[in-house]
C-alpha positions as CSV (number, residue, x, y, z in Angstrom):
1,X,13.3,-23.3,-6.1
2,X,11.9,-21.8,-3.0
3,X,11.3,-18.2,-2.5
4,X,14.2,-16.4,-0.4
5,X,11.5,-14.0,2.3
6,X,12.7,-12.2,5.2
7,X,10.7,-10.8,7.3
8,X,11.6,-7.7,8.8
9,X,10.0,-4.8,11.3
10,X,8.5,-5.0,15.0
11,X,5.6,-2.0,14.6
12,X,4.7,-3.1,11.0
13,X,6.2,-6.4,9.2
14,X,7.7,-6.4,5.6
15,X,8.8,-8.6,3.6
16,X,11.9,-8.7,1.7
17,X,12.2,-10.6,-1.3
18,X,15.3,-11.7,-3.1
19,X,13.5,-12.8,-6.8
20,X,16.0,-15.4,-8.7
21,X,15.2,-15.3,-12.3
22,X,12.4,-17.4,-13.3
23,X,10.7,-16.8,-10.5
24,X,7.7,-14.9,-10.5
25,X,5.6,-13.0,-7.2
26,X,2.3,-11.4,-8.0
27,X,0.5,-9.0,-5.3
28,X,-2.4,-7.1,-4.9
29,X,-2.1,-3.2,-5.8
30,X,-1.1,-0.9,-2.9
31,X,1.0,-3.7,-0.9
32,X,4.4,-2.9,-2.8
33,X,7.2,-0.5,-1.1
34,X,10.3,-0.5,-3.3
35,X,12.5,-3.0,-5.6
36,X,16.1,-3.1,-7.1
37,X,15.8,-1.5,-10.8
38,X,16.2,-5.3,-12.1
39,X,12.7,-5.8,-11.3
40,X,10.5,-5.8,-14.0
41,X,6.7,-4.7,-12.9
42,X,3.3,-5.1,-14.9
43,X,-0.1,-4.7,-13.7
44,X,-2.6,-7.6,-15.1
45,X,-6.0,-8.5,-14.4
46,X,-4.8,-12.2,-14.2
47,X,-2.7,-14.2,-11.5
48,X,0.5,-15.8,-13.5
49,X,-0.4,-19.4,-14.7
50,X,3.2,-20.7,-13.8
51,X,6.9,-19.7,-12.6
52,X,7.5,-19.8,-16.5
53,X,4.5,-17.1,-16.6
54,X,6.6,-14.1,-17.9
55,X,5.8,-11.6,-20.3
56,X,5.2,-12.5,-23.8
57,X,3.2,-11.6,-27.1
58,X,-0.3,-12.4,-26.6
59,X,-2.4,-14.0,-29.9
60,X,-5.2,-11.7,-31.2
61,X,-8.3,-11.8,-29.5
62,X,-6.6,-13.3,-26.2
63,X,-7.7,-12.0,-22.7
64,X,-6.0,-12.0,-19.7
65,X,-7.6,-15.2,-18.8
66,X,-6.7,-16.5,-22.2
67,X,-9.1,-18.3,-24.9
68,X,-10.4,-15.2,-26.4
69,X,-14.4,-14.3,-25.3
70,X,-14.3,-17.9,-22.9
71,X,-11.0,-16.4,-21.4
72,X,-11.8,-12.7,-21.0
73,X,-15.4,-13.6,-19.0
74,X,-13.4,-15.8,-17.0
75,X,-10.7,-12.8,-16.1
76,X,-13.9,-10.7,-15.2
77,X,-15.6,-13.0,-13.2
78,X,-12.1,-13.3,-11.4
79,X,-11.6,-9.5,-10.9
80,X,-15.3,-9.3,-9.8
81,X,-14.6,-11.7,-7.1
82,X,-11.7,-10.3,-6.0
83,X,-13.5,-6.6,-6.1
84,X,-16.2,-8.6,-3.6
85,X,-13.2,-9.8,-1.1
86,X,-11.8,-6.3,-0.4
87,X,-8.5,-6.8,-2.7
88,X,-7.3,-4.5,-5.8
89,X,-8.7,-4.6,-9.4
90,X,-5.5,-5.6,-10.7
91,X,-2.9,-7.6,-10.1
92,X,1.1,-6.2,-9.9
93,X,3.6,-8.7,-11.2
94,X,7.2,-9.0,-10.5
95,X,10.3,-11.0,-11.8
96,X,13.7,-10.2,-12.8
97,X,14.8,-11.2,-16.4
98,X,18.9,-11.4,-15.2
99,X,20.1,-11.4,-12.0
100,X,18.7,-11.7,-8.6
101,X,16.7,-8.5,-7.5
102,X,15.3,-7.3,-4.6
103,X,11.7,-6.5,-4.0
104,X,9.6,-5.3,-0.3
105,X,6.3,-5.9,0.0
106,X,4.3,-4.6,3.3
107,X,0.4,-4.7,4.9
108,X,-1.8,-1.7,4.2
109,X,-2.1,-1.7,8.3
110,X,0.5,-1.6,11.2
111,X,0.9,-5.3,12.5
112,X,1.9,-8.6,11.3
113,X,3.1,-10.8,8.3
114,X,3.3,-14.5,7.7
115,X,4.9,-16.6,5.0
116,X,3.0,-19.8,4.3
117,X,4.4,-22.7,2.6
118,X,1.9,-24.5,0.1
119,X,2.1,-27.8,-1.0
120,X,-0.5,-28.4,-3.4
121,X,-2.3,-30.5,-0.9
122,X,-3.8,-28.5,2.2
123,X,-6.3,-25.6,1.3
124,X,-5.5,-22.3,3.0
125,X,-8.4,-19.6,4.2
126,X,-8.0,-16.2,5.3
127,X,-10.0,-12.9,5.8
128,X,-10.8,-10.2,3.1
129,X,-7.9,-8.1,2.6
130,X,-5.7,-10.2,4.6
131,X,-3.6,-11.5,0.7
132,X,-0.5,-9.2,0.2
133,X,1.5,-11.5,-2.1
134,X,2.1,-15.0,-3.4
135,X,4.6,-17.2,-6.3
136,X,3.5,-18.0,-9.6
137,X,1.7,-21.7,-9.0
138,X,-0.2,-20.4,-5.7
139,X,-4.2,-19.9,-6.8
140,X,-5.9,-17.1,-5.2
141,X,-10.0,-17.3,-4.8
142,X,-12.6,-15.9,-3.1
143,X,-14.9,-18.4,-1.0
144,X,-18.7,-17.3,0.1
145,X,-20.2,-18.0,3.4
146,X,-23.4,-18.5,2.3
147,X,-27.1,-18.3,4.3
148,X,-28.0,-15.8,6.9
149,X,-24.9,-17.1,9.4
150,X,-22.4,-15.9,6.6
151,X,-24.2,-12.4,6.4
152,X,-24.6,-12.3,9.7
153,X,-20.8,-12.7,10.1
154,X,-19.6,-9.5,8.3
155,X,-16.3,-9.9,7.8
156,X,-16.8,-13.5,8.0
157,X,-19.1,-13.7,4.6
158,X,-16.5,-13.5,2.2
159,X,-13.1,-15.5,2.5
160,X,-10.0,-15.8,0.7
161,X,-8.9,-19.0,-0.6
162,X,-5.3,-20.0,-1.9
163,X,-4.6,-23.6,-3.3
164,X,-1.6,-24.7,-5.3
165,X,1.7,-24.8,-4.3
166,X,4.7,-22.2,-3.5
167,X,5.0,-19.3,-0.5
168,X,2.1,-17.3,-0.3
169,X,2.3,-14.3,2.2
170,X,-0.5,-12.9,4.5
171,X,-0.9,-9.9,7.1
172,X,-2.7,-8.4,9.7
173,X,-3.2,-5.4,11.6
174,X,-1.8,-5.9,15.6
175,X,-0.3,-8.7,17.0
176,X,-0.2,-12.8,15.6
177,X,-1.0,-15.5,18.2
178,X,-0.9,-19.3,16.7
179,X,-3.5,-21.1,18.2
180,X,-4.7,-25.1,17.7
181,X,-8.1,-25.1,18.7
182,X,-7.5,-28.9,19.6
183,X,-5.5,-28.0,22.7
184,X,-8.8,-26.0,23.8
185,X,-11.4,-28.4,23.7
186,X,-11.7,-28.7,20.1
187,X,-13.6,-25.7,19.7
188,X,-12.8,-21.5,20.1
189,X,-15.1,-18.8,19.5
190,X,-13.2,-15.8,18.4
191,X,-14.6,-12.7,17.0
192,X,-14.6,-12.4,12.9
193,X,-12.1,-9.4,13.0
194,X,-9.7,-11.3,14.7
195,X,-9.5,-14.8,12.3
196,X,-6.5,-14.0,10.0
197,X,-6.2,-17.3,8.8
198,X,-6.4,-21.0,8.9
199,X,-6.1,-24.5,6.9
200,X,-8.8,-26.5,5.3
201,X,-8.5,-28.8,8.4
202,X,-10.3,-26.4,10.6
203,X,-14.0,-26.2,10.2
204,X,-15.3,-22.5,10.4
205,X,-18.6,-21.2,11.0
206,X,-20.4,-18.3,12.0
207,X,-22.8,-17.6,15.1
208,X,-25.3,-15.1,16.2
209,X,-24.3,-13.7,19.5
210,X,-27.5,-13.7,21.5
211,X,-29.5,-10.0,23.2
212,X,-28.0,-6.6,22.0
213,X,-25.4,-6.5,19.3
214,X,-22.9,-4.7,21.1
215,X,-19.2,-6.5,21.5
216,X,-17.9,-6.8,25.2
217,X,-14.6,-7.9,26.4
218,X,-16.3,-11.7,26.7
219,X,-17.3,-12.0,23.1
220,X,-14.8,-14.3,21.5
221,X,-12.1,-16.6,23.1
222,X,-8.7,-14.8,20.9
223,X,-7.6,-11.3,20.5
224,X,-5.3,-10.7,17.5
């Protein structure tokens, strides 16, 4: 059952959610705007497990990563991570236990907003802070960039990752441009505040730009 998204705006995108029951959308804190009074909100540490992941008695001595002690260290390790990447302590879920409701979901900046379509197969990256929401069955993670050229990076050192399958939605502050860096040579340089994000097809690194560390006009080869 795919995930009915508009998305709607021109100086700042939104997207508009029509939640069927049984579906389930978590997002980090701060990115929700308003829903229909069928939607049912929690805040959890955890990302739901499954579309089936709705609210239910827990067993004594089970954390939010399940499995009692082995579960909870997990779940902190996991907010930790996500603490690291820019993103909210908690998570805020949504679903609707009868009919279909309506939720919106927006950036924390002015710009742009992209619904991705996972298959289970292809690994998706973006930048810290860049996750506003995903279904139930979409994994979110946080990826290090390790050794002096991920440090060096900034923004670069620390990535979101999302595996699984399901829609998973991602924004930006200014403008999107789509570029394949195949029709360029193979190769771009682009400056690490302008990557919002990018498949586990393209290889990503970081580079030291050479003399004084002051950005020019010249510095990278895409402007976002």
């Amino acid at each position: 059952m795919t995930l009915d998204v508009r998305l709607v705006g021109t100086t700042t995108k939104m997207a508009v959610v029509t939640l069927q029951p049984g579906q389930v959308l978590y997002s980090e804190a701060g990115k929700f705007l308003f829903c229909s009074d069928d939607v049912v909100m929690e805040t959890k540490l955890s990302q739901p497990t499954s579309q089936s992941d709705v609210p239910q008695a827990q067993g004594a001595g089970q954390g939010p990563g399940g499995g009692g002690l082995g579960g909870m260290l997990r779940g902190a390790m996991d907010v930790g991570k996500r603490v690291l990447a820019g993103e909210s302590f908690a998570f805020t879920h949504f679903h609707t236990p009868g009919g279909n409701g309506l939720l919106a979901l927006a950036g924390v900046l002015p710009g742009e907003m992209r619904a991705l379509e996972l298959d289970g197969r292809i690994t998706w990256f973006a930048e810290k802070d860049a996750f506003v929401a995903a279904e139930a069955g979409v994994n979110f993670d946080v990826s290090f960039m390790g050794g002096r050229a991920g440090f060096s990076g900034g923004e670069g050192f620390i990535l979101e990752k999302f595996t699984g399958v399901g829609t998973l939605l991602v924004a930006g502050a200014g403008d999107f441009i789509d570029i394949n860096p195949a029709d360029y040579g193979g190769k771009l340089r682009i400056d690490t505040g302008c990557v919002v994000a990018w498949d586990q097809n393209i290889r990503y690194g970081v580079q030291r730009i050479s003399g004084l560390s002051r950005q020019g006009p010249d510095d990278g080869l895409a402007r976002r």
